[in-house]
DRENZALO-222027 format. One line per 10 residues: their letters; for each residue x, y, z of N, C-alpha, C. Coordinates in pm, 1 decimal. Atoms other than C-alpha are relative to their C-alpha. Example, Ala and Ser with C-alpha at 12.3 -4.5 7.8 and 13.67 -1.06 7.14 Angstrom:
BEGIN
AS = 89.0:-119.0:0.0:1230.0:-450.0:780.0:90.0:120.0:0.0 | -82.0:-119.0:-6.0:1367.0:-106.0:714.0:-77.0:109.0:73.0
//
This chain:
BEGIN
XXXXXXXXXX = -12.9:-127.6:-67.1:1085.9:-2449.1:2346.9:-4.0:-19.0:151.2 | -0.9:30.5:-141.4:967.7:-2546.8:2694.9:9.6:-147.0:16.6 | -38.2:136.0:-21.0:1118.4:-2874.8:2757.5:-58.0:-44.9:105.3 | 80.3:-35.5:-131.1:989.4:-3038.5:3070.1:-36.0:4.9:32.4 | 98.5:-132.9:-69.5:741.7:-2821.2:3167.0:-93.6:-51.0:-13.6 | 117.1:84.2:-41.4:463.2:-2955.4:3328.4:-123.3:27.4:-15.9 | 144.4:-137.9:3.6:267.4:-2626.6:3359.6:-14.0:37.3:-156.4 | -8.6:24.2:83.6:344.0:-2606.4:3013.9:-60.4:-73.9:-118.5 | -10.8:134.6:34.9:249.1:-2928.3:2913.0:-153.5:37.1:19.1 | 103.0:-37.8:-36.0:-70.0:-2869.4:3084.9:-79.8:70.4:-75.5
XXXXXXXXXX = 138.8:-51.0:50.7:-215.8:-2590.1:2937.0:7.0:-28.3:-168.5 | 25.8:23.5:120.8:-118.7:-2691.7:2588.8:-118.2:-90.7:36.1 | 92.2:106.6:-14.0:-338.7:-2993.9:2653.7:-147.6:80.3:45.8 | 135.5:-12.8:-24.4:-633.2:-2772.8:2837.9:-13.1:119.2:-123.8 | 40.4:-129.2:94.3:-608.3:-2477.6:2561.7:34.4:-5.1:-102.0 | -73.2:17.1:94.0:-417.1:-2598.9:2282.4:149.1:101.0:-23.5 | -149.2:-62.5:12.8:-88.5:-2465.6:2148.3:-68.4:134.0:-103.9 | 23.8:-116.2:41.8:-149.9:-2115.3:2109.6:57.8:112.6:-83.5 | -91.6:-28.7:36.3:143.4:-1953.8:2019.4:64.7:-82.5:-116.6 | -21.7:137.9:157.7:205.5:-2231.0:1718.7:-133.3:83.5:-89.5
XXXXXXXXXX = 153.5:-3.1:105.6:-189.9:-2124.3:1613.3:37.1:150.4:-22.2 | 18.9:-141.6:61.9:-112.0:-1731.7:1629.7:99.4:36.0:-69.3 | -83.1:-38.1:133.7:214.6:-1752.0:1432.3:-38.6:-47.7:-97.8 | 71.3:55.2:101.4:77.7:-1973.7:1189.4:-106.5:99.5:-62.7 | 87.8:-157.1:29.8:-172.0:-1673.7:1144.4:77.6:97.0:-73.3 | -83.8:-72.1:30.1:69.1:-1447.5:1116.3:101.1:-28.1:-138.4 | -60.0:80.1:113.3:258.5:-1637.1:864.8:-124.9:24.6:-128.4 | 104.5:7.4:127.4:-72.6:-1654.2:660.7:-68.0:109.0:-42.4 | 69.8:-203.6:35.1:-203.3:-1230.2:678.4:181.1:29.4:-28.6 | -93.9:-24.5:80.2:182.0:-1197.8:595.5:0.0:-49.8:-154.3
XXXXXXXXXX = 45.2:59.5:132.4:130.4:-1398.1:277.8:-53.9:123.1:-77.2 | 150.7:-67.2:25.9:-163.1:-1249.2:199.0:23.0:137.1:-26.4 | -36.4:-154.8:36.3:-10.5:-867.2:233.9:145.9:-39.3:-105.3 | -88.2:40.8:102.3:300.0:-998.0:6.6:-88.8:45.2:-109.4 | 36.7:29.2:131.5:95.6:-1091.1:-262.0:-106.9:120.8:-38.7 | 112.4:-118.4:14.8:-188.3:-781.4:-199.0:130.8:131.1:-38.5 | -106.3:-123.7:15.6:116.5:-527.6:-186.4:75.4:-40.3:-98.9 | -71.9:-0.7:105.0:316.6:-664.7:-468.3:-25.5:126.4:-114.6 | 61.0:-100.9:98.3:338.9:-413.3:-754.3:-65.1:-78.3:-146.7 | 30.1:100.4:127.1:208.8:-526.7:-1109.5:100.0:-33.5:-74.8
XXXXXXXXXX = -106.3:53.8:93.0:426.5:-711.9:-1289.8:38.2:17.8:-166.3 | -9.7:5.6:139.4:345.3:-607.3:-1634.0:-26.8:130.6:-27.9 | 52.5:-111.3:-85.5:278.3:-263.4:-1725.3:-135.3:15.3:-129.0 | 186.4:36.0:40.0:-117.6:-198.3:-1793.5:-68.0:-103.8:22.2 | 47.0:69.6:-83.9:-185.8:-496.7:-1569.7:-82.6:89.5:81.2 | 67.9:-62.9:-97.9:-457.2:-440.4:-1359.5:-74.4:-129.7:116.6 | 56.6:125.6:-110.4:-571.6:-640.7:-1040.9:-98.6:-31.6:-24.0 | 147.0:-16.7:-12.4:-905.8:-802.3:-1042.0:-89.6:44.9:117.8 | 117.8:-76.3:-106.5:-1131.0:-589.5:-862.1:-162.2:-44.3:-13.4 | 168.7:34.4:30.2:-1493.8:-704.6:-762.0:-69.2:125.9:85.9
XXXXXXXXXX = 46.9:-145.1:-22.2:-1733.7:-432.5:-661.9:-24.8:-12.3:135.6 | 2.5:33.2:-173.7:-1806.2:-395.8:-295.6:122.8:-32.9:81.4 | -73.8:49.4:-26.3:-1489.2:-538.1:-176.6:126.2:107.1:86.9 | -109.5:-61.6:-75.4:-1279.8:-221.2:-107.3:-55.5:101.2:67.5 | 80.5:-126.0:-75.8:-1314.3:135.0:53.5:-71.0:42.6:-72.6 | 72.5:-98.5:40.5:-1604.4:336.9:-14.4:-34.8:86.2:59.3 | 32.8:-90.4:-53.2:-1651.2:656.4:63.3:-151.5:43.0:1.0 | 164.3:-57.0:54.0:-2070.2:755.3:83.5:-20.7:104.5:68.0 | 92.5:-144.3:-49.1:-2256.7:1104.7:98.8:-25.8:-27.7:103.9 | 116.5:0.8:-69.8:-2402.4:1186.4:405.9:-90.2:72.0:-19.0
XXXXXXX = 97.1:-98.8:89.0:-2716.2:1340.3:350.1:-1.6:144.6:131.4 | 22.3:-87.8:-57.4:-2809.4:1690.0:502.8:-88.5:-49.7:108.0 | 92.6:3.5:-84.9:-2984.6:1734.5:812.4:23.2:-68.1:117.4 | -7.9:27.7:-141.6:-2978.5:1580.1:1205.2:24.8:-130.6:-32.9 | -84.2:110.3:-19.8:-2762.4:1292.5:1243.1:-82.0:-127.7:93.6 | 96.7:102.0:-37.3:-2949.3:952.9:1358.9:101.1:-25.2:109.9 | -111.3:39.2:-136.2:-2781.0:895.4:1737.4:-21.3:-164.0:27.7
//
């Protein structure tokens, strides 16, 4: 990409290659929503769900709000 390039060159060496590490990321939470967003493949498949893991909505209780 930057051929050359000194300044370039540079801060890979003082910061690493950054832009390599945050697509590589990107590449891997893309994955990851693929395979989470897929639909089920069979029908009356069901994902495995463990408890805690997704949204929960909880009561609040009555009365003056803790600031």
């Amino acid at each position: 990409m930057f051929q050359d390039s000194p300044i370039y060159d540079r801060l890979i060496a003082e910061c690493g290659d950054v832009p390599t590490q945050v697509r590589r990321e990107a590449e891997r939470v893309s994955r990851e929503l693929e395979l989470v967003m897929r639909p089920a493949q069979s029908p009356g498949y069901d994902r495995p769900h463990s408890p805690g893991t997704g949204w929960q909505r909880t009561a609040m209780l009555p009365g003056p709000r803790a600031q």
